[in-house]
C-alpha positions in Angstrom: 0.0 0.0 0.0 1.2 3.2 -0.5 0.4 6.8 1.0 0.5 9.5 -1.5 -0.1 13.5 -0.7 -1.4 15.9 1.7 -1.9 18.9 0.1 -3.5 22.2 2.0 -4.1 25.2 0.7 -5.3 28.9 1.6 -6.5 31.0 -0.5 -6.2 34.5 0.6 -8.5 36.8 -1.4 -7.7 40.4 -1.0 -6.5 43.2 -2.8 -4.9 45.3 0.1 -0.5 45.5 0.0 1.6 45.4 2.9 5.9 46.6 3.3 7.6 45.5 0.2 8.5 41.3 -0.5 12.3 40.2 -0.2 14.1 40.3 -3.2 13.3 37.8 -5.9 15.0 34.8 -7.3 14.5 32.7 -10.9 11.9 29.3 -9.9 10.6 26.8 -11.9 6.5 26.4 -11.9 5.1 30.0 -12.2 7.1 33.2 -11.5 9.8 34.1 -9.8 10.2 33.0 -5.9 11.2 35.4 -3.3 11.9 34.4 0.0 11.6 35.5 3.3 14.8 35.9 5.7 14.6 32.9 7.7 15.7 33.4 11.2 18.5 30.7 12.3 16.0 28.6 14.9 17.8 27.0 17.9 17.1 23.3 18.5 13.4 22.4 19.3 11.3 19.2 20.5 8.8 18.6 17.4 7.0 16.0 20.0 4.7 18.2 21.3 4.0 19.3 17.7 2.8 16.1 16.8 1.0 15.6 20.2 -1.0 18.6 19.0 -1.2 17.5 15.5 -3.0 14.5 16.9 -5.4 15.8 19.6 -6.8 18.2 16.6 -6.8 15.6 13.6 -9.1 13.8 16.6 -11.4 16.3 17.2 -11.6 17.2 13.5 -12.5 13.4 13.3 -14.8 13.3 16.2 -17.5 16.3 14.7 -17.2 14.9 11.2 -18.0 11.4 12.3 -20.8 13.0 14.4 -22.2 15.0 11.4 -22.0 11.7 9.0 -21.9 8.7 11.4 -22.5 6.6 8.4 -19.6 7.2 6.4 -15.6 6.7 5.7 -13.9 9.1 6.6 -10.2 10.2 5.8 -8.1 13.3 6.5 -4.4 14.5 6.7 -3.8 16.3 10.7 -0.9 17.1 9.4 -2.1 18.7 5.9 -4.8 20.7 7.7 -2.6 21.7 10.7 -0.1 23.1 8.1 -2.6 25.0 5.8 -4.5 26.4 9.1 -0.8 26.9 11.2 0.1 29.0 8.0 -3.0 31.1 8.0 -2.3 31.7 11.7 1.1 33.0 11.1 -0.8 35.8 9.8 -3.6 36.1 12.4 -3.6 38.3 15.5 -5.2 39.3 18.8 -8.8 37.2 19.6 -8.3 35.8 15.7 -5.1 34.3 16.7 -5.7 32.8 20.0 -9.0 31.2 18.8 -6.9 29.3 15.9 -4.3 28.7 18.5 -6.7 26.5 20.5 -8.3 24.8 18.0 -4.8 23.5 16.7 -3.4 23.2 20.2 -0.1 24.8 19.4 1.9 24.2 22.1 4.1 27.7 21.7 4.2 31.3 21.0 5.9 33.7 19.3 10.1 32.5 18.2 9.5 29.3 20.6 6.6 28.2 18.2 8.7 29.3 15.0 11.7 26.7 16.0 9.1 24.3 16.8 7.4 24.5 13.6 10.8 24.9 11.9 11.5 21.2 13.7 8.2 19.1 13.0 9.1 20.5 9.5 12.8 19.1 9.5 11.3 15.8 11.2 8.2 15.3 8.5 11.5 15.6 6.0 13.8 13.4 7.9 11.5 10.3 7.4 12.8 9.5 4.0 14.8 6.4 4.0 14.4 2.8 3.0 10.7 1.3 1.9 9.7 5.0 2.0 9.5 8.1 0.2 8.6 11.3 1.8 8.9 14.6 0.3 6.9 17.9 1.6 6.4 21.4 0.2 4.7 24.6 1.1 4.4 27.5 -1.0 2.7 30.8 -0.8 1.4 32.3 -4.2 0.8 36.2 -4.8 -0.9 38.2 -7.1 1.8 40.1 -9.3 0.2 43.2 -8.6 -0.3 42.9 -4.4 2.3 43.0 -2.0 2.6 40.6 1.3 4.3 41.6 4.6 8.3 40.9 4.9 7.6 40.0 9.0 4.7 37.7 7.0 7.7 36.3 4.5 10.0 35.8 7.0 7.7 34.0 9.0 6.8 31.3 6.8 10.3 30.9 5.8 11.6 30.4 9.5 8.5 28.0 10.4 8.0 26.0 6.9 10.5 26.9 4.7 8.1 28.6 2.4 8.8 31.3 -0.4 6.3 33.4 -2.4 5.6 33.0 -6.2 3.9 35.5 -8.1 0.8 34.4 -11.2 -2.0 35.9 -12.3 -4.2 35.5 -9.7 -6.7 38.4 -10.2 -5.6 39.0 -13.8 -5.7 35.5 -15.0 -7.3 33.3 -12.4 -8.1 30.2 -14.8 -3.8 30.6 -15.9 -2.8 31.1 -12.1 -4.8 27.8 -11.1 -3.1 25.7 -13.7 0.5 27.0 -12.7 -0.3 25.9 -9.1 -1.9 22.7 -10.0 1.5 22.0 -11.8 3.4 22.4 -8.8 1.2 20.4 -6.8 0.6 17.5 -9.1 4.2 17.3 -9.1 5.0 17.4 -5.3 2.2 14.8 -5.1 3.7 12.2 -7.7 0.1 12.9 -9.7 -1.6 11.7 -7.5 -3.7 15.2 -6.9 -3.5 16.5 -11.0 -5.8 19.6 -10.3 -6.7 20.7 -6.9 -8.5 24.1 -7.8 -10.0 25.4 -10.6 -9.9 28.9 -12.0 -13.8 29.6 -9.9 -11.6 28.7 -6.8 -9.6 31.7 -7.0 -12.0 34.2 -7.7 -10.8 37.2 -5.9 -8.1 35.4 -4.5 -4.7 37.7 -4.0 -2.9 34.9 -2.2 -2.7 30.9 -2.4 -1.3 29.0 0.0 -0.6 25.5 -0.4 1.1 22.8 1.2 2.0 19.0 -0.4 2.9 16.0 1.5 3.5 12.7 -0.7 4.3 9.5 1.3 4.8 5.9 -0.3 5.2 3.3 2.3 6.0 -0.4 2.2 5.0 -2.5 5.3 7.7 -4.0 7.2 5.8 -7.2 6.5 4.1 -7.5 3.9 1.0 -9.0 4.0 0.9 -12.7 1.9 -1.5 -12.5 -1.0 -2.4 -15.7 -1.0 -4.0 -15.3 2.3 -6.1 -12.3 1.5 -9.7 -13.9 1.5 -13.5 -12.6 1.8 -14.9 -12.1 5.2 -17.7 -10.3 6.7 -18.3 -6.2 7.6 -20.9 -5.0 10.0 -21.0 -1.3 8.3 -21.7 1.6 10.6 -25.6 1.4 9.1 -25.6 -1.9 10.2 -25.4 -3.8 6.8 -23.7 -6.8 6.6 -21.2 -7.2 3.8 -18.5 -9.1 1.8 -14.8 -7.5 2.0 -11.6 -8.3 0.9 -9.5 -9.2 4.0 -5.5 -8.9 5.0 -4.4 -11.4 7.0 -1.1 -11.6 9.1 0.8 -12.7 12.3 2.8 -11.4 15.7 2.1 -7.5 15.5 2.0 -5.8 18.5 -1.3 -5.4 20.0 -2.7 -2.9 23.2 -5.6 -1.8 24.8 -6.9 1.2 26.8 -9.8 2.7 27.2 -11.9 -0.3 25.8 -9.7 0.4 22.5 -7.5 -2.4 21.1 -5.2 -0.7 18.6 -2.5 -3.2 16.3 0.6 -1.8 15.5 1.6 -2.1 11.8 4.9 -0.8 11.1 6.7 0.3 8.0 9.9 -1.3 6.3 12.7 1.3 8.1 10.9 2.0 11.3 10.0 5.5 11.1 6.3 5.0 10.6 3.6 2.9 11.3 -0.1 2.8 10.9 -2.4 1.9 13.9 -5.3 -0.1 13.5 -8.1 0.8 16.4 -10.5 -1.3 17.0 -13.1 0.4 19.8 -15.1 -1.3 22.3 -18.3 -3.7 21.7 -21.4 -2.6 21.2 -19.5 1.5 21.4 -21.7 4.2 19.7 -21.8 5.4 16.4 -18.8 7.6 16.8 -16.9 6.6 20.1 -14.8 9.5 20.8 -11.4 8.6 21.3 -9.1 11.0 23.5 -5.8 11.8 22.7 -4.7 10.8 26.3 -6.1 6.9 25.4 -4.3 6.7 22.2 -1.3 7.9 24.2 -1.6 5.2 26.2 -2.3 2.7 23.3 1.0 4.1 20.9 3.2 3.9 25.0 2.5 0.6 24.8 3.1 -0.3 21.7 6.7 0.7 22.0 7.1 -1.2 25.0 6.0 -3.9 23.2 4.1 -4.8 26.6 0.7 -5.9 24.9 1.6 -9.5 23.4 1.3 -10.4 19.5 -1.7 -10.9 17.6 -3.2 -12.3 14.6 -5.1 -9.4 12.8 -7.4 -9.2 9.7 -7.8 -6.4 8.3 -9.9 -5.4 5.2 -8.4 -4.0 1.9 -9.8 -0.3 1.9 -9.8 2.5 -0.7 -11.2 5.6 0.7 -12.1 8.8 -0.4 -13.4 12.0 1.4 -14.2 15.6 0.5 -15.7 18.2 2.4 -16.1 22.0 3.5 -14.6 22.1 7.3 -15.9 26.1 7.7 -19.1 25.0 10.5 -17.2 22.0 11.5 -14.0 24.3 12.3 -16.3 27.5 14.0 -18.0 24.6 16.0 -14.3 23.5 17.2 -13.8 27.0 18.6 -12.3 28.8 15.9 -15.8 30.5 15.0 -13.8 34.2 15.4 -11.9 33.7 12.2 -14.9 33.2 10.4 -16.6 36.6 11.0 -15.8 39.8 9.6 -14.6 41.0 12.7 -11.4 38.8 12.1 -7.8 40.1 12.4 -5.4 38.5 9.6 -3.5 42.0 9.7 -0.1 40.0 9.8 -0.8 38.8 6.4 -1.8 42.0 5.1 -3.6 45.5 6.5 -6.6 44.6 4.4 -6.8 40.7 5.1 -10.2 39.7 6.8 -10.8 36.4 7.5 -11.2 32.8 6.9 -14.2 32.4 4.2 -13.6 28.7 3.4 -11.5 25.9 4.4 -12.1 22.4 2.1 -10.6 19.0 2.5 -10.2 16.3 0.8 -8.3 12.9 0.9 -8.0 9.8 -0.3 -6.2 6.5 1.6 -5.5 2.8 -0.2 -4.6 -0.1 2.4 -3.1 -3.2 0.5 -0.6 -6.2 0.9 2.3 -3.9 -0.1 1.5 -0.9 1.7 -0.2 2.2 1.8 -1.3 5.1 -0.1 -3.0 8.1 0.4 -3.2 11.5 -0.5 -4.9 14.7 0.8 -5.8 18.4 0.2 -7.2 21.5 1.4 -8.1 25.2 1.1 -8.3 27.8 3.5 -9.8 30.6 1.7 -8.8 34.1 3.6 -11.6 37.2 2.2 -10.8 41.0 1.9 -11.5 43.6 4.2 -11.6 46.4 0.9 7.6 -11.9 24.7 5.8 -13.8 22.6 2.2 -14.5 24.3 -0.1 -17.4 22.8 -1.3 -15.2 19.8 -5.3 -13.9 19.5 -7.0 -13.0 17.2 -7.9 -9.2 16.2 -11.1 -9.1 13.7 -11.4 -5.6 12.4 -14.9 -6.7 11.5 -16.9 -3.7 12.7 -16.0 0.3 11.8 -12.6 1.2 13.0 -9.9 3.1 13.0 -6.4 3.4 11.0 -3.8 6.6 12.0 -0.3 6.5 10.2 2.2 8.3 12.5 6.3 9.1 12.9 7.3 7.1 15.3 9.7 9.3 16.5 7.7 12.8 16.7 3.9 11.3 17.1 3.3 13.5 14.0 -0.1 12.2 12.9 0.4 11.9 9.1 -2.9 10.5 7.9 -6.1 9.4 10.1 -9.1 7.7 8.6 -12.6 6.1 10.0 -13.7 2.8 8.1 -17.3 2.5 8.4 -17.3 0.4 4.9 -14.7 -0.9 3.7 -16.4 -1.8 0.4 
């Protein structure tokens, strides 16, 4: 299976200027890039960055799941923490510590630009054998608006991000196929055109951010053993799916969760399977403290082995996070009231925020990809072995190992 791109993006629409850009330099893709000075961060913990990471991409899953109890569900934390974390670098006063709580940064100020700066380095450290990990962001400007050098340097220092200038208000249907370029690049194809010309209407910035991940498991599931089996599907159909099966991964429980640890060739990531309790509601919630406790556990291997099986999946997911996001606590950013004066003096707030995903579980690996929008308006010991049936709507959360950065996290309600 593999795990393809997360992709955010956020579109600023305005038409206001700020101080002058840094100086420009030649770029492939669509303009010239010019880049912010990027401050020299000291050494910084990314852990607590993907603690955060985590505890939002729950919540985010919690209220979706409660708004569509019946359906699959799958979403990047990290994509969506990147495009909203670069929206907020440009946010101030109430604005800012509204989005601050909803992400559940764990810094301010230069702390939370080295911290940034570090899950940044870490997402890029987990290249290495069986997987392929490459990530980009990239702020796009209207030729004719100007952005704020404290903005530039900003996003330089916390995501290595420059600025590239298309037509944007002059040529919107041009600009969108410069930036789809870029992104279907980044993203191996896998997302060819993320916005189309309607998307930017207005729009004087872009922001976008692509993660691409291909990952081979450790051990790879035998395909002679993959076989049919039975799904009870969140509406309580029963069905015929296409099942995984394999031995002597490490299995824990907490909370009533069981989660099975499936880890990726190299050891730098792994995907967690969690299965919640019998008879559980239609969208147990899941804190971050319990899978905490599940993912300790799993590294002290203290659970025992188990047998899993574990349905083939191909998911796909799309929708508009605006209400979801306001109901989360970050309603402020929303209104017109809004302060995204870091960004620019005429910078309003947050008029849309899509997302949209896609994850493939197989005997190889795992792929996925993911994207979204954040649209910014105008102001003007081996134990005897049981078996783990992922039968019933579950779980699956792909993470660094190292950092707990939450890569991809999905809800199977049916996995046909």
């Amino acid at each position: 299976m593999r795990i393809t791109a997360g992709v955010a993006v956020a579109a600023l629409l305005a038409a206001g200027c700020g101080s002058a850009p840094a100086p420009q330099a030649a770029s492939p893709g669509g303009g010239s890039l010019v880049m912010g000075a990027a401050a020299r961060e000291p050494a910084a913990d990314p852990r607590p960055f993907g603690a955060a990471d985590t505890a939002f991409g729950l919540s985010v899953l919690g209220a979706w799941c409660r708004a569509d109890p019946q359906a699959n569900i799958v979403l990047s934390p990290a994509s969506l923490a990147t495009g909203l974390g670069l929206a907020y670098l440009g946010a101030r006063g109430g604005t800012a510590r509204a989005v601050a709580r909803v992400l559940r940064l764990p810094a301010a100020g230069s702390a939370l630009e080295a911290g940034l700066h570090a899950r940044s380095a870490a997402l890029s450290a987990l290249n290495g054998p069986g997987a392929t990990v490459a990530a980009s962001d990239q702020l796009w400007a209207d030729p004719s608006l100007r952005t704020t050098s404290d903005y530039l340097n900003g996003i330089a220092s916390s995501y290595d991000a420059g600025l590239r200038r298309v037509p944007l208000l002059s040529d919107p249907a041009r600009a969108a196929a410069q930036i789809n370029a870029v992104i279907a690049a980044a993203t191996r194809g896998h997302i060819p055109r993320l916005l189309i010309s309607q998307d930017l209407n207005g729009s004087g910035w872009v922001l976008t951010d692509a993660l691409y991940l291909d990952a081979d498991w450790a051990a790879p599931f035998e395909a002679s053993q993959t076989r049919p089996g039975t799904f009870t599907t969140a509406a309580g159909a029963r069905v015929s799916a296409q099942f995984l099966h394999g031995g002597g991964f490490s299995v824990t429980s907490s909370g009533g969760w069981t989660g099975v640890s499936l880890p990726y060739r190299g050891g730098k990531l792994a995907m967690t399977a969690l299965l919640p309790p019998v008879n559980a509601a239609a969208c147990p919630p899941l804190s971050a403290r319990t899978l905490g406790q599940i993912t300790a556990g799993r590294s002290r291997g203290g659970g025992g082995l188990a047998a899993v099986a574990l349905p083939k999946v191909s998911l796909s997911s799309r929708a508009s996070m605006r209400e979801l996001l306001a109901g989360l606590g970050m309603g402020v950013a929303f209104e017109p009231g809004a302060d995204f004066s870091g960004l620019s003096p005429q910078a309003c707030c947050i008029g849309m925020v899509v997302h949209e995903a896609t994850l493939r579980v197989a005997e190889k690996g795992t792929v996925a990809s993911a994207a979204t929008a954040v649209g910014i308006t105008p102001t003007a010991i081996q134990a005897p072995m049981r078996a783990i049936v992922f039968d019933r709507p579950y779980l699956l959360l792909v993470t660094d190992t190292r950092t707990g950065e939450p890569l991809f996290l999905a809800r199977v309600a049916d996995p046909v």
